[in-house]
C-alpha angles and dihedrals in degrees: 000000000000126000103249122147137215118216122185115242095181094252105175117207092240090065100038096055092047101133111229127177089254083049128024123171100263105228137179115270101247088205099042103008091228121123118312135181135223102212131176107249108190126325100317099011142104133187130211114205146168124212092198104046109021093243104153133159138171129215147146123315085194106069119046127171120204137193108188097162098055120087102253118019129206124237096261094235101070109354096253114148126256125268097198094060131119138151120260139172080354092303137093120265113204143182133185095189149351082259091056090032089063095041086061092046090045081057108039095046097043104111082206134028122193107194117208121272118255121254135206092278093059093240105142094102093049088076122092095249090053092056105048123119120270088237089061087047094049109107090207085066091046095103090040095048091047092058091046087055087052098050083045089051089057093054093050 
């Protein structure tokens, strides 16, 4: 294995499954259950859209609604299931975007991870590397987790 290192740049999960234009949180079509995509539409608003179907809906970038723990979480916007999701060392292995699919790779791969320091206002578990599950961190799961991000990265 390379020598390659993690270091913890304090991405938060609220900022890393933003959906943008270059990067939407791939969801699962509700209508035909194909590839779908979370986009910004306008200043507060989100659209859900299929490519395959037609299915499309608009709604509020200002409330979300997120359920990290289950699992299988839903996008936030509109509850839809994630695309970028598969089971792995008995657990599920989940993606809103590329952006939050290589973080995980960058981690997962890293053959060392330095975290960031705390500071006087106690934030170094608020990043999210802090906040992944022990399993991900585990280096015993690390062959098995790598081939579960490949098969994710197919499905991107």
């Amino acid at each position: 294995m390379k020598d390659n290192r993690f270091k913890d740049g304090r991405e938060h999960l609220f900022t890393i499954i933003e959906p943008t234009k270059y990067d939407p949180v791939i969801i699962c079509c509700p209508k035909c259950a194909r590839k779908a995509f979370v986009v910004p539409e306008g200043k507060d608003r989100v659209k859900a859209t299929c490519i395959e179907c037609g299915f499309n809906v608009t709604g509020s970038s200002n409330s979300r609604s997120f359920y990290w723990h289950d699992e299988n979480p839903t996008d936030g916007y509109f509850g839809y299931d994630l695309w970028l999701r598969t089971d792995c060392c008995g657990n599920s292995l989940w993606a809103f975007n590329k952006k939050h699919l290589e973080f995980l790779e960058s981690y997962i791969t890293a053959s060392l991870r330095e975290r960031f320091k705390d500071n006087e206002l106690g934030w170094s578990n608020s990043s999210l590397a802090g906040r992944l599950p022990k399993w991900i961190k585990a280096a015993k799961n690390r062959d098995a987790l790598i081939k579960a991000i490949n098969e994710l990265k197919a499905k991107a």
